[in-house]
MDTraj code that builds the backbone (N, CA, C; nanometers):
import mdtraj as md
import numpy as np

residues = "UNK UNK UNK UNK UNK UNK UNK UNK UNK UNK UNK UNK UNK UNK UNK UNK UNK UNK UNK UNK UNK UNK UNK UNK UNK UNK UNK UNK UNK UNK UNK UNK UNK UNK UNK UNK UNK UNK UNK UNK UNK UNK UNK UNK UNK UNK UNK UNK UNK UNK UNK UNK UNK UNK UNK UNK UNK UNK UNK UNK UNK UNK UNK UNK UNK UNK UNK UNK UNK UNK UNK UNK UNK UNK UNK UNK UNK UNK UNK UNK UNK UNK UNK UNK UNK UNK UNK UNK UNK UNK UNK UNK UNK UNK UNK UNK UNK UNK UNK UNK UNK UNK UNK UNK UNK UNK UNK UNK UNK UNK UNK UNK UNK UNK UNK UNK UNK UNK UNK UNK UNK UNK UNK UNK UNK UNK UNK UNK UNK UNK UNK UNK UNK UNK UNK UNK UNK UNK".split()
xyz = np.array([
    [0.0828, -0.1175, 0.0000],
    [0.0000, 0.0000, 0.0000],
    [0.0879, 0.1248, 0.0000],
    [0.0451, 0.2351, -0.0810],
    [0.1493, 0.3539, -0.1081],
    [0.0899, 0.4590, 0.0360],
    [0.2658, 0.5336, 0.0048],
    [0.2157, 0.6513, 0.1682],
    [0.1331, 0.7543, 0.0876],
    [0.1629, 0.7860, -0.0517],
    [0.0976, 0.8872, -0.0903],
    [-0.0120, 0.8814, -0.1075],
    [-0.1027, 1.0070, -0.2065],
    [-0.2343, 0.9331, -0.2680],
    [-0.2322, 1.0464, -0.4000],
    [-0.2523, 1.0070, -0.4564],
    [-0.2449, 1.1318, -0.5990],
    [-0.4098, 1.0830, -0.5896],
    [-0.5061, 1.2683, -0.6341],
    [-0.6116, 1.2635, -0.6587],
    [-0.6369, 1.3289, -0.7646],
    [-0.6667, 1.2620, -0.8802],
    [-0.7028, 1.2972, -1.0420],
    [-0.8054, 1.3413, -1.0965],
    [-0.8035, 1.3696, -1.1793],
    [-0.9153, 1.4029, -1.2885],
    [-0.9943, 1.2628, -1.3642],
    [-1.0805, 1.1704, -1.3631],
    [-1.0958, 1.0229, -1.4003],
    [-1.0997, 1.0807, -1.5945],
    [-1.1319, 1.1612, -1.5777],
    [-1.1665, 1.1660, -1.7374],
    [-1.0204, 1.2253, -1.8137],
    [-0.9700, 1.2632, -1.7517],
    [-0.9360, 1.3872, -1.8237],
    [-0.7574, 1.3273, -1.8826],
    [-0.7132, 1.3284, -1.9982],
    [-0.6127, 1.2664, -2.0537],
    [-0.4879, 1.2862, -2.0309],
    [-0.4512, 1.3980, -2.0129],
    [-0.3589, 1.4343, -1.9249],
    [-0.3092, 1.3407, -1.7963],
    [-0.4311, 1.3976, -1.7015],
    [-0.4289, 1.3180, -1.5602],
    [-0.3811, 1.1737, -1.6154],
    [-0.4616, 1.1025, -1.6737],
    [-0.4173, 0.9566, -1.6843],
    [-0.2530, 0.9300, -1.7556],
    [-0.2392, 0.9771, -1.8270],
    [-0.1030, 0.9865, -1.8926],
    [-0.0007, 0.9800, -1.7627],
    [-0.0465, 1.0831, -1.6516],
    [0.0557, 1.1128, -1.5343],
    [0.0711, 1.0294, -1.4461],
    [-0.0712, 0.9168, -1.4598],
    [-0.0841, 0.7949, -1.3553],
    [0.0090, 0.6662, -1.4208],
    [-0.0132, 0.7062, -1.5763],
    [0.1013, 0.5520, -1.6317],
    [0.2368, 0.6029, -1.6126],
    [0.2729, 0.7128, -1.6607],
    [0.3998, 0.7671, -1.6000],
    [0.4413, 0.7757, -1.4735],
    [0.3660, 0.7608, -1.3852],
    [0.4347, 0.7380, -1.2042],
    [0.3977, 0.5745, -1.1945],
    [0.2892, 0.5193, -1.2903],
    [0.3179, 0.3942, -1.2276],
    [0.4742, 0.3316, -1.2667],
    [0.4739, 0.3394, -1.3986],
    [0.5667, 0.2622, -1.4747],
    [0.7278, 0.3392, -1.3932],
    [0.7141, 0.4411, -1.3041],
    [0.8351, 0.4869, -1.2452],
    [0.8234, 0.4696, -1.0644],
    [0.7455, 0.3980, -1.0910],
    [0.7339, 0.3845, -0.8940],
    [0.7118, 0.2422, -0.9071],
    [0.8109, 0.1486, -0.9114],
    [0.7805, -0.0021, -0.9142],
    [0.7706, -0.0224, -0.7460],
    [0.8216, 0.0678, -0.6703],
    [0.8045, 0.0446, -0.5369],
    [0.6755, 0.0763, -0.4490],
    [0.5759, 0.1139, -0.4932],
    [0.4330, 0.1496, -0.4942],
    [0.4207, 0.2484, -0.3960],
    [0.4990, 0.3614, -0.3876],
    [0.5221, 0.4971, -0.2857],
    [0.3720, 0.5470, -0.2687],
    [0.3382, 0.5893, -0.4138],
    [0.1768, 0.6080, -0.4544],
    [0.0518, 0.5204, -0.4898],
    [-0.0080, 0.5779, -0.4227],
    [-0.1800, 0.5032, -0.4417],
    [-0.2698, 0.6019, -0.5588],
    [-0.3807, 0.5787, -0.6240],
    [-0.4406, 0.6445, -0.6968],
    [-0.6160, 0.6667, -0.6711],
    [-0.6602, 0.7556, -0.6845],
    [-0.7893, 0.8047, -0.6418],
    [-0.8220, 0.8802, -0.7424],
    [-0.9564, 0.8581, -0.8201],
    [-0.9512, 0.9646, -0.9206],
    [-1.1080, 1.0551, -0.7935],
    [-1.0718, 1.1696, -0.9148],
    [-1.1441, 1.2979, -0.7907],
    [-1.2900, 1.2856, -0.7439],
    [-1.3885, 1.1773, -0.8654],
    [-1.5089, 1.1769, -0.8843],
    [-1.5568, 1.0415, -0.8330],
    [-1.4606, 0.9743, -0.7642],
    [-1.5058, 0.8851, -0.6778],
    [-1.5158, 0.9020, -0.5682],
    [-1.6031, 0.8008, -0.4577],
    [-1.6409, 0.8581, -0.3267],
    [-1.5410, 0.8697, -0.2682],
    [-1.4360, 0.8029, -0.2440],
    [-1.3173, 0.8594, -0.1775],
    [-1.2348, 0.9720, -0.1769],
    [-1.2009, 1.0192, -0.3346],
    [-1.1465, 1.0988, -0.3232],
    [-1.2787, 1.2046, -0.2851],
    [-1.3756, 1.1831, -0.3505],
    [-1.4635, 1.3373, -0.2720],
    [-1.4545, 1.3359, -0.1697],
    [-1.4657, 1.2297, -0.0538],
    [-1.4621, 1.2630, 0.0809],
    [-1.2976, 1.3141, 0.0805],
    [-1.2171, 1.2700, 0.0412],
    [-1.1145, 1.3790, 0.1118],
    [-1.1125, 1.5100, 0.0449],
    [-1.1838, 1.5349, -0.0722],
    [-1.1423, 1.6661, -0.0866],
    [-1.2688, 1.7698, -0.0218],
    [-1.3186, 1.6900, 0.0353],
    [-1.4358, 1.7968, 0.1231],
    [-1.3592, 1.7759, 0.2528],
    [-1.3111, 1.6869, 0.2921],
    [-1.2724, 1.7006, 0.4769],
    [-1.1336, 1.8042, 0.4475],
    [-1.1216, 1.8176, 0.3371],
    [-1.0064, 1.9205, 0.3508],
    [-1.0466, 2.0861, 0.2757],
    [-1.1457, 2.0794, 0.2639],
    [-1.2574, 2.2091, 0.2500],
    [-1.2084, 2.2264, 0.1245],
    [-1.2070, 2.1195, 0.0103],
    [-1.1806, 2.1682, -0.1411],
    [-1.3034, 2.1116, -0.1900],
    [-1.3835, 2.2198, -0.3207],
    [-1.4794, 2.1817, -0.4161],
    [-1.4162, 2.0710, -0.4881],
    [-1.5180, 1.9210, -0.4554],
    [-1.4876, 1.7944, -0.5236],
    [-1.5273, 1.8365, -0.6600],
    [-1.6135, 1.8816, -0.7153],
    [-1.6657, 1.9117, -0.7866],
    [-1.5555, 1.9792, -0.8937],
    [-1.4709, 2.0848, -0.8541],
    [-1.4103, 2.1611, -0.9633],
    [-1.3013, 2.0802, -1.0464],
    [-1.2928, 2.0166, -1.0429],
    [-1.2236, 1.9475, -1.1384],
    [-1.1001, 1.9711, -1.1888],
    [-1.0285, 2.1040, -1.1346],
    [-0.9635, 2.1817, -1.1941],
    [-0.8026, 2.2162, -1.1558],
    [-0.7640, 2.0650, -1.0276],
    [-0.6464, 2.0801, -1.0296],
    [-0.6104, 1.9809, -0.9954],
    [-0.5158, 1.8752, -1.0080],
    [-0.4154, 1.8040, -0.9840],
    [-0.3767, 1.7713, -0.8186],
    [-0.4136, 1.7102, -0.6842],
    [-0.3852, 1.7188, -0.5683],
    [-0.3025, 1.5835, -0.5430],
    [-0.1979, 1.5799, -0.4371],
    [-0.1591, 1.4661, -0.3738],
    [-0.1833, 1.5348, -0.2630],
    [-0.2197, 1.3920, -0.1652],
    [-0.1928, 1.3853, -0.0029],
    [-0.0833, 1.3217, 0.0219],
    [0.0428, 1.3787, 0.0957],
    [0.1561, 1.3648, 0.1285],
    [0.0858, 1.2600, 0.2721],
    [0.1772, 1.1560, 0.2692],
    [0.1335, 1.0787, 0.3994],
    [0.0107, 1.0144, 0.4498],
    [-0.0649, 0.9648, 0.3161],
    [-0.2534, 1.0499, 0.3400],
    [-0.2837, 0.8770, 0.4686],
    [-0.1932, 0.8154, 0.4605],
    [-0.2145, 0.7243, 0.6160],
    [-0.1280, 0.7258, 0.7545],
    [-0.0531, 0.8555, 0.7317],
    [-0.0084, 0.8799, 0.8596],
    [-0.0959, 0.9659, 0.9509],
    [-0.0604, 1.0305, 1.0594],
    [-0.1598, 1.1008, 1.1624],
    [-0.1369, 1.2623, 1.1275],
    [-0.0181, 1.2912, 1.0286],
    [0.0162, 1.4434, 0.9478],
    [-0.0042, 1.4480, 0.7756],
    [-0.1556, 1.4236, 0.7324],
    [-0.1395, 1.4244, 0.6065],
    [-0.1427, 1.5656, 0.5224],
    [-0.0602, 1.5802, 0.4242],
    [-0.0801, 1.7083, 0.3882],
    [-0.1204, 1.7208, 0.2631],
    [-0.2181, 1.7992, 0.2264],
    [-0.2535, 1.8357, 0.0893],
    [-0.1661, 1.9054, 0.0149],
    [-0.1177, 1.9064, -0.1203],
    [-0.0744, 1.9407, -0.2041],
    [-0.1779, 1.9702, -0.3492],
    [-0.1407, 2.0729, -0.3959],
    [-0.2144, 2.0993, -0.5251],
    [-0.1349, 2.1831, -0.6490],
    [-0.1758, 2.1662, -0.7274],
    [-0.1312, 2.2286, -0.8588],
    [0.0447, 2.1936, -0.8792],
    [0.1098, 2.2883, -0.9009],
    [0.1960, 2.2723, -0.9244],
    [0.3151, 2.2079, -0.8330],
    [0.2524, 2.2335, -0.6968],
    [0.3763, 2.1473, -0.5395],
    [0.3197, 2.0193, -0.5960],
    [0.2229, 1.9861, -0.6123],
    [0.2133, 1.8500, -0.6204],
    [0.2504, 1.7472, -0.6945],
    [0.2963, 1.8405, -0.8655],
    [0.3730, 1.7616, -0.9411],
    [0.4754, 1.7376, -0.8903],
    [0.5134, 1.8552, -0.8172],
    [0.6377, 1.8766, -0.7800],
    [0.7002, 1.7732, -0.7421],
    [0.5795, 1.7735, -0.6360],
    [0.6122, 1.6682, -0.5592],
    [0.6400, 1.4811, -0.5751],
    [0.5486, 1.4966, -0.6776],
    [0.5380, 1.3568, -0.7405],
    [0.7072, 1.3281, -0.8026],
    [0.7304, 1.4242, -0.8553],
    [0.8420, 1.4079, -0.9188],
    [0.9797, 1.3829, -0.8216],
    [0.9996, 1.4917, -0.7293],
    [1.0882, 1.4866, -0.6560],
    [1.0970, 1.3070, -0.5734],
    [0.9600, 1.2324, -0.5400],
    [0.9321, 1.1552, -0.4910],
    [0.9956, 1.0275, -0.5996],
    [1.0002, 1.0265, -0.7224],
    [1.0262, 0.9538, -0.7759],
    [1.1495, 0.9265, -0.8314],
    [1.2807, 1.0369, -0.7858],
    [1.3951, 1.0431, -0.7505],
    [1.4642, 1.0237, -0.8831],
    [1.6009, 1.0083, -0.8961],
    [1.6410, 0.9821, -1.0159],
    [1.6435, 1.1636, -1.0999],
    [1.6563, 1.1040, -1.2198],
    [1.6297, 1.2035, -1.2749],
    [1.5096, 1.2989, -1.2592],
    [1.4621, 1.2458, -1.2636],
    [1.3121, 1.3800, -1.2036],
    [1.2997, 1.4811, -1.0631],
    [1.4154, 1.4046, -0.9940],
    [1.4716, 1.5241, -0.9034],
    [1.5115, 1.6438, -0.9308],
    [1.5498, 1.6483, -1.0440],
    [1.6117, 1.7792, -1.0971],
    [1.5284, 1.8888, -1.0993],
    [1.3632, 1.8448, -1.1261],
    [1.2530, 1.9270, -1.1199],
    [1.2587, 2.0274, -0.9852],
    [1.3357, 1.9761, -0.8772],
    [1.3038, 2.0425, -0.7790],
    [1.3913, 2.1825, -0.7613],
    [1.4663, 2.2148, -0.8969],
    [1.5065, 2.3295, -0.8999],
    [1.4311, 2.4470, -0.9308],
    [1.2867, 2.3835, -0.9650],
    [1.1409, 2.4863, -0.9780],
    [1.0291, 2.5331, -0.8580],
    [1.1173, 2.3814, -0.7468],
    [1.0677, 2.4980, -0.6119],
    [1.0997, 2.6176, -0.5669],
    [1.2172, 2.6812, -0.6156],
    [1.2936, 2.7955, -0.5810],
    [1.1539, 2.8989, -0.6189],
    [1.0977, 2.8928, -0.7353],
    [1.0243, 2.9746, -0.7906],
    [0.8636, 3.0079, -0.7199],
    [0.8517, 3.1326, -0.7032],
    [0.6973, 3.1758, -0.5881],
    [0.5946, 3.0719, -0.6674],
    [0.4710, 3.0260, -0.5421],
    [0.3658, 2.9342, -0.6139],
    [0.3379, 3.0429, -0.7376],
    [0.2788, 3.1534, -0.6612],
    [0.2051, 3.2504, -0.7912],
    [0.2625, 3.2030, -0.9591],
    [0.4023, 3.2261, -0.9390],
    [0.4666, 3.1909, -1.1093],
    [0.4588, 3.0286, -1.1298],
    [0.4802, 2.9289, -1.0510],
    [0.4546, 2.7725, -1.0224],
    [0.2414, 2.7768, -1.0765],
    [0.1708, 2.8229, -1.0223],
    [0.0322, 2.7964, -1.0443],
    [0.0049, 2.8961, -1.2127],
    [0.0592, 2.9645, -1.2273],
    [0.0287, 3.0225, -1.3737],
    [0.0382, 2.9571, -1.4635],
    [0.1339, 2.8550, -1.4538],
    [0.1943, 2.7808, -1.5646],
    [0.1171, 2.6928, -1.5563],
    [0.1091, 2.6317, -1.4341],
    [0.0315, 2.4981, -1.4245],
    [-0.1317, 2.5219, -1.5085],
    [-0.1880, 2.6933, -1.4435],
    [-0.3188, 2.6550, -1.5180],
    [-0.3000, 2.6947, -1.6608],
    [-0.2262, 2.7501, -1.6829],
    [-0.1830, 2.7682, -1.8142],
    [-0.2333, 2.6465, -1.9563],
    [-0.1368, 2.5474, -1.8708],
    [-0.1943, 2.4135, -1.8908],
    [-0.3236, 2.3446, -1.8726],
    [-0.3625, 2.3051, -1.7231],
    [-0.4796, 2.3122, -1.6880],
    [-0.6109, 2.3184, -1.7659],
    [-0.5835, 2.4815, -1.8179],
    [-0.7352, 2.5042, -1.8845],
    [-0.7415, 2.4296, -2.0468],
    [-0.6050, 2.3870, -2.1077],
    [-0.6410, 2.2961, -2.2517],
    [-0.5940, 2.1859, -2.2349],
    [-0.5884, 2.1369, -2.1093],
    [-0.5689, 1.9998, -2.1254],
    [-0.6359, 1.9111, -2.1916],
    [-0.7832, 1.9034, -2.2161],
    [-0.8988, 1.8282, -2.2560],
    [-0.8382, 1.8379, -2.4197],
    [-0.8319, 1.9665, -2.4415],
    [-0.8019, 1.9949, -2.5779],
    [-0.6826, 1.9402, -2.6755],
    [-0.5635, 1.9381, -2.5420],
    [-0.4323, 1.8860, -2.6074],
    [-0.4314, 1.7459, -2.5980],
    [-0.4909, 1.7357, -2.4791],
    [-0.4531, 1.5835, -2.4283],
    [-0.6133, 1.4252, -2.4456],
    [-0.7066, 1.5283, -2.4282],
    [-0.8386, 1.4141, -2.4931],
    [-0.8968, 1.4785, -2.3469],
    [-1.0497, 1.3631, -2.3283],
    [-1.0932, 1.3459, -2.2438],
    [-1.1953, 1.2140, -2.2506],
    [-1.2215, 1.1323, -2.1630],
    [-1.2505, 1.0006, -2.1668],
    [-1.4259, 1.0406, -2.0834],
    [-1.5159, 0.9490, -2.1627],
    [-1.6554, 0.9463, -2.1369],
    [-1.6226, 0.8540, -1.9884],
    [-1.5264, 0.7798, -1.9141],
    [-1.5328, 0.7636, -1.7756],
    [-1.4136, 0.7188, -1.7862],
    [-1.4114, 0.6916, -1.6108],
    [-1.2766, 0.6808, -1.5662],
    [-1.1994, 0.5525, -1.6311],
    [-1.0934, 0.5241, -1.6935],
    [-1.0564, 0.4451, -1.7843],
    [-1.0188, 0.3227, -1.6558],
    [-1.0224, 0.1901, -1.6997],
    [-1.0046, 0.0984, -1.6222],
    [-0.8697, 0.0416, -1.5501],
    [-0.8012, 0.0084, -1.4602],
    [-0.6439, -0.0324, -1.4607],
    [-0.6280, -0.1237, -1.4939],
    [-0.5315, -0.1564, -1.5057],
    [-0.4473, -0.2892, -1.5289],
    [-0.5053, -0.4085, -1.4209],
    [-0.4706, -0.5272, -1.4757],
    [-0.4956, -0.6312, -1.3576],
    [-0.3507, -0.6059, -1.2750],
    [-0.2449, -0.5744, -1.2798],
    [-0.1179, -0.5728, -1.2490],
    [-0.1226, -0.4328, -1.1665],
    [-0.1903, -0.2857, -1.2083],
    [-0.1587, -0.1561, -1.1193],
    [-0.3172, -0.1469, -1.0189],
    [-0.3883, -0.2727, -1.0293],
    [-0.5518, -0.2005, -1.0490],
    [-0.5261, -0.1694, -0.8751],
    [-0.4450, -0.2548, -0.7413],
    [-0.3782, -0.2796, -0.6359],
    [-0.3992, -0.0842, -0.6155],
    [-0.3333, -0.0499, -0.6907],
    [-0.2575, 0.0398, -0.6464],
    [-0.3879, 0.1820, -0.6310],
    [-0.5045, 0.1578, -0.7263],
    [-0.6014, 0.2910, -0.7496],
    [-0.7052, 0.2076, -0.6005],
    [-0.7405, 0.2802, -0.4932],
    [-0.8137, 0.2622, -0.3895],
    [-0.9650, 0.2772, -0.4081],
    [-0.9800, 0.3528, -0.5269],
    [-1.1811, 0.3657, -0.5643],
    [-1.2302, 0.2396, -0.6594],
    [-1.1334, 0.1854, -0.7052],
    [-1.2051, 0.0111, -0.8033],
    [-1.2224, -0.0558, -0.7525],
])
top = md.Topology()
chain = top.add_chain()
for i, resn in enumerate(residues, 1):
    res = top.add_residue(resn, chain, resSeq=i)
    for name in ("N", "CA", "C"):
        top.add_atom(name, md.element.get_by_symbol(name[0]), res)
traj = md.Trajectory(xyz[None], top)
């Protein structure tokens, strides 16, 4: 079972792209997966006073089964994903230096054409028999 929890977008093409890319780089299962429009992740994104509903950013819970879990969103949270997955993708963390304000511009920058660049799926696409372990709402 992973310490993290990445909470996604189920539809949205992007998001999923980012879940085969941390699976296929976390063979050690650090992360768990929740997409946003299932009951789980809505209950955490209401006990942590975020609209389940908006659809509109990217969150991990740092620790989300220890007794200090912390929310992350938008751009800390790639961040974070990345830094977490060590290796080369550490290097990303030379973009924490930079204020959220310039970190969240970019991100929605992105954000708002993702559907457009990246697709969007009529539901949440299914896992693997091999990662399905790892998403906590199937």
């Amino acid at each position: 079972m992973g310490q993290h929890l990445i909470l996604y977008d189920g539809v949205c093409g992007l998001c999923n792209r980012l879940n085969r890319f941390v699976l296929a780089r976390d063979p050690g299962g650090r992360f768990d997966f929740a997409a946003q429009q299932s009951e789980i992740g809505h209950r955490y994104l209401v006990q942590s006073g975020t609209d389940p509903d908006a659809l509109t950013t990217l969150f991990v819970i740092a620790d989300y089964r220890g007794a200090m879990p912390t929310l992350l969103s938008r751009a800390r949270a790639v961040l974070f994903v990345a830094r977490q997955l060590g290796g080369i993708w550490r290097l990303t963390s030379l973009f924490s230096i930079l204020p959220d304000g310039v970190l969240d511009r970019a991100y929605d920058f992105v954000a708002r054409r993702r559907y457009r660049w990246f697709g969007q799926y009529d539901a949440c696409p299914v896992p693997t028999p091999e990662t399905r372990r790892r998403f906590i709402d199937v």
